[in-house]
C-alpha positions, 0 to 999 in steps of 0.5 A, a space after each residue: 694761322 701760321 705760314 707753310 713752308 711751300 706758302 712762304 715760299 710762294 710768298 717770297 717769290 711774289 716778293 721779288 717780282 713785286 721788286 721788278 716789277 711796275 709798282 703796285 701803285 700803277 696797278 688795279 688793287 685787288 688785295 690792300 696791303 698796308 704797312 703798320 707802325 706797331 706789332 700785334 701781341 696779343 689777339 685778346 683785345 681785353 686783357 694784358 698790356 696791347 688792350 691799353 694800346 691806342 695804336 694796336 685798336 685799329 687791328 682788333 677793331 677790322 676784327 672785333 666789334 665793340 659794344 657801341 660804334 665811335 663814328 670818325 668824327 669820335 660820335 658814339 653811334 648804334 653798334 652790337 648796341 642798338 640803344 643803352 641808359 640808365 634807369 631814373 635813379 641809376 641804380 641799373 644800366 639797360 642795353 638793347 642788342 642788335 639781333 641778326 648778327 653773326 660770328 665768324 664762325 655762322 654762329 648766332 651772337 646774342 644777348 648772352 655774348 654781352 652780359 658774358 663780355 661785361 661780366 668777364 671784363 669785370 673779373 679781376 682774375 681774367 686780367 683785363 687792365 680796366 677791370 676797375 672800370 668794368 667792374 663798377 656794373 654786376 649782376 649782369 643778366 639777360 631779359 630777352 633782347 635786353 641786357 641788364 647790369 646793376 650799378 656796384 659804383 657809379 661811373 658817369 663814363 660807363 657808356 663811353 668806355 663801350 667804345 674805348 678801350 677793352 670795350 669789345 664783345 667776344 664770343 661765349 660759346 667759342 671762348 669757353 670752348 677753344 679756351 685761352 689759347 685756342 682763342 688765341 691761336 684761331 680768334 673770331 669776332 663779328 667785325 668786318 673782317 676774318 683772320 685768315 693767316 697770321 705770322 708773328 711780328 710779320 703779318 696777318 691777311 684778313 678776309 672781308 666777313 660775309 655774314 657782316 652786320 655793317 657796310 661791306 668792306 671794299 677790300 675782300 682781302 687785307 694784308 697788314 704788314 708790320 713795319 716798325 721801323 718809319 723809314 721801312 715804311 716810307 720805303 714801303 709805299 714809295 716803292 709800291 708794296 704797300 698801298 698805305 702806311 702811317 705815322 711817318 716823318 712829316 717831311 717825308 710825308 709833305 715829299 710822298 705825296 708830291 710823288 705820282 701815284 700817291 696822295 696823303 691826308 692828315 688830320 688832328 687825333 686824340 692822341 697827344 705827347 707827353 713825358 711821364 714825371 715818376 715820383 722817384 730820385 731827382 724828380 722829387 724835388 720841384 724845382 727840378 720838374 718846374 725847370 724841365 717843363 719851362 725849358 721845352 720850346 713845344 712850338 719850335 719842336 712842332 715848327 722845326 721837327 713836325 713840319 708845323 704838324 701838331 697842337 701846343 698843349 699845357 695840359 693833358 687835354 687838347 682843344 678838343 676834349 671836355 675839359 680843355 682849359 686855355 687859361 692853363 699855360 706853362 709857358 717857355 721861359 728857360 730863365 726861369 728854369 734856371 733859376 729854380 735849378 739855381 734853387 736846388 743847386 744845379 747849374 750847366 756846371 753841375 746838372 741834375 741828372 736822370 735818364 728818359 725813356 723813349 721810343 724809336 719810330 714808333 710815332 713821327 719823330 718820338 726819338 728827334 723828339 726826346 733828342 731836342 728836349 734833351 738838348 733844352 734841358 742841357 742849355 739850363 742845366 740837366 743832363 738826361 741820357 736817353 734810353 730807348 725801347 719798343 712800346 711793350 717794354 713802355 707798358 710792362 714797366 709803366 704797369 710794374 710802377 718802373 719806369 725812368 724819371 721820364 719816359 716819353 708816350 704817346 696817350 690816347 684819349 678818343 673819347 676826349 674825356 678828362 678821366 680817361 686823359 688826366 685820370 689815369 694818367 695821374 692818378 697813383 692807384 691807376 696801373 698807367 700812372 707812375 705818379 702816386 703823390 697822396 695830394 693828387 690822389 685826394 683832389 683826383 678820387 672824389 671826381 671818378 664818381 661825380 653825378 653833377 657833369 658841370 661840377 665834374 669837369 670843373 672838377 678836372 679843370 682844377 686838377 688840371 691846374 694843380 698838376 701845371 702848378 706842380 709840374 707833375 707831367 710834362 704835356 708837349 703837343 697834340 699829335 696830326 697823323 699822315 697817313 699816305 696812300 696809293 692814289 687808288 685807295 680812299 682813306 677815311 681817317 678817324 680822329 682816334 688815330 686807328 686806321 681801319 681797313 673797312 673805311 678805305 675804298 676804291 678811289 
């Protein structure tokens, strides 16, 4: 899994005739190489702080299947799932499993691969960070091609997280065998593609997987370079090294795709900005969290910093989730926000003060982002010093209920459901909430297990309401992704934001 000297070496001097040559733009594209924003941790996608990661999703599903497909237009659709349901009075869940599939390795994938995954998701002891959610099925067994689970708690979202986070089948046999770390140091999937080398916070090659169940990969050769740094990755492309990248800055975006031998596409995903309120110092007080939300000009910060790329949003879900509601609006008005720091005895002549988290690259703009917020807050009356750090560092404090009065995210939510935006998100006992005020916990709790759909997203519509009413968090926009390629390559994106090597072709 890891470089030979001789193999690094080769791959150096490949490196420098890349950088004299033509670019590889011009050329046939034999192997597909792209640039990725965000390193890979981990090679479990169950467990630890990568599994919630929405960006790192792309990699583990080229590797990983999960229970159920999400098309790109966000659809569930047959995967290692061929059908699923409740029995009529859902007390049991019932799952059909696709047969004929192999492992990376030729072995068979069968039934027990299944009620093993969801069995091991639901074990609190192996770490998995949605345990609460897979934890609301037991008894899993398996009767014939048929995999069966009773229902410990009722969760009307169970068959949405088989295609959402952590939702991924791994293999029994192997696992138990090779262990942890041997899992770690050699992982196999069903997906579309192998791991065929793997260098830490460098790059993994993957190899298209000949026993795949799906449609064949176009590429038989992936290399997936992780670039963290957004102006590496425009550098990337634009000199040829890579044949497609990601999350770069808008107007290097809008100047690429003018370039010969380069196109773009982008388009709306699930994924949304947003600043994280923890219940902690300055932001006890209202009136503090209200002023914070009402200096922020989102439009102007999508119009002069996005290039017009991006969804206005008051609320933690975009227009194209259950329970977006536009009749929630916490509208621009820093009069108003100086008025209730006014309140609580704040000025431009004696801000509040706090510090906000953010990262740097990570998504287009993130820092400029923050940057601008912040000069908002100084022209009412808050001073905020900015203190950056890389994503991991966001998911270690966020789990440890440490984060900054503010810390800025980017939240995904590719199943559009108010649970898994404004669930998590803000309710005190989730791990990826940082806001535990018991009036929210109370309106939030009874809504996990509502059976009647009408009455359960009316239920977050409220909630949604009362978290604007109190400036609970602080929603900025519905991100758009650029995604810029080689003119050769046809890119599908999927409206969850992962980039996925088997949707790319030959163009």
């Amino acid at each position: 899994m890891t470089l030979s000297r001789r193999s690094l070496l080769k791959m150096t001097a490949a490196s420098i005739s890349l950088s004299v040559a033509r670019p590889v733009f011009a050329q046939a594209i034999d192997e597909l190489v792209i640039a990725y924003n965000v390193n890979l941790p981990s090679w479990d996608p169950t467990v630890g702080p990568s599994a919630v990661n929405p960006t790192i999703q792309g990699l583990y599903q080229s590797v990983f299947d999960q229970f159920i497909l999400q098309q790109p237009d966000l659809t569930p659709a047959p995967g290692l799932l061929t059908a699923w349901g409740w029995n009529e009075d859902r007390t049991q869940v019932w799952m059909d499993v696709r047969e004929g599939v192999k492992w990376h390795d030729g072995s068979d994938f069968t039934a027990e691969d299944v009620a093993w995954s969801l069995a091991r998701a639901a074990d609190p002891a192996t770490g998995n960070p949605i345990q609460f959610i897979w934890g609301t099925l037991a008894n899993h067994r398996v009767e014939g091609n048929r995999v069966i689970a009773d229902v410990a708690r009722f969760e009307p979202t169970i068959f949405k997280w088989m295609y959402f986070l952590t939702g991924y089948v791994l293999p029994k046999a192997y696992y138990e065998r090779v262990g942890a770390d041997g899992f770690e140091a050699a992982p196999i999937g069903t997906g579309p593609y192998m791991v065929e080398q793997f260098e830490r916070n460098a790059f993994v090659r993957l190899k298209a997987n000949p026993h795949y169940w799906g449609t064949a990969p176009a590429f038989e050769t992936v290399t997936i370079r992780f670039v963290t740094d957004a102006a590496s990755r425009v550098a990337e492309v634009e000199s040829g090294r890579s044949h497609v990248t990601l999350e770069v800055p808008y107007e290097e975006y809008d100047r690429l795709i003018q370039r010969p031998g380069l196109a773009g596409s982008h388009r709306p995903v699930s994924d949304i900005a947003m600043v994280f309120f923890n219940d902690i110092d300055v932001m006890l007080d209202e009136n503090v969290r209200k002023a914070a939300v009402h200096a922020v000009d989102k439009q102007l910060i999508i119009d002069r910093l996005l290039s017009g790329y991006g969804v206005a949003i008051d609320t933690l879900q975009t227009p194209d989730y259950l329970a977006y509601d536009p009749s929630i609006t916490t509208p621009y008005n820093p009069d108003l926000a100086r008025e209730l720091l006014a309140a609580s005895g704040y000025s431009t002549d004696n801000p509040v003060r706090f510090t906000i988290q953010t990262t740097r690259g990570y998504k287009p703009k993130d820092y400029e982002m923050v940057q601008a917020i912040v000069g908002m807050w100084r022209r009412v009356g808050i001073e905020a010093e900015i203190e950056v750090y890389e994503i991991a560092r966001h998911f270690e404090l966020r789990a440890a209920d440490q984060l900054a009065p503010a810390a800025f995210y980017n939240w995904g939510n590719s199943v559009g459901d108010p649970t898994t935006s404004t669930g998590f998100a803000m309710f005190g006992p989730s791990p990826h909430s940082v806001w535990d005020s018991p009036d929210l916990i109370e309106r939030i709790a009874p809504l996990w297990g509502e059976a009647d759909e009408e009455a359960r997203i009316a239920g977050w519509k409220a909630v949604d309401a009362y978290i604007a009413e109190h400036a609970y968090v602080l929603p900025i926009l519905q991100y758009v992704q650029p995604v810029v390629h080689a003119a050769g390559v046809n890119v599908v994106q999927h409206a969850s934001g992962a980039l996925l090597p088997h949707l790319m072709t030959r163009a």
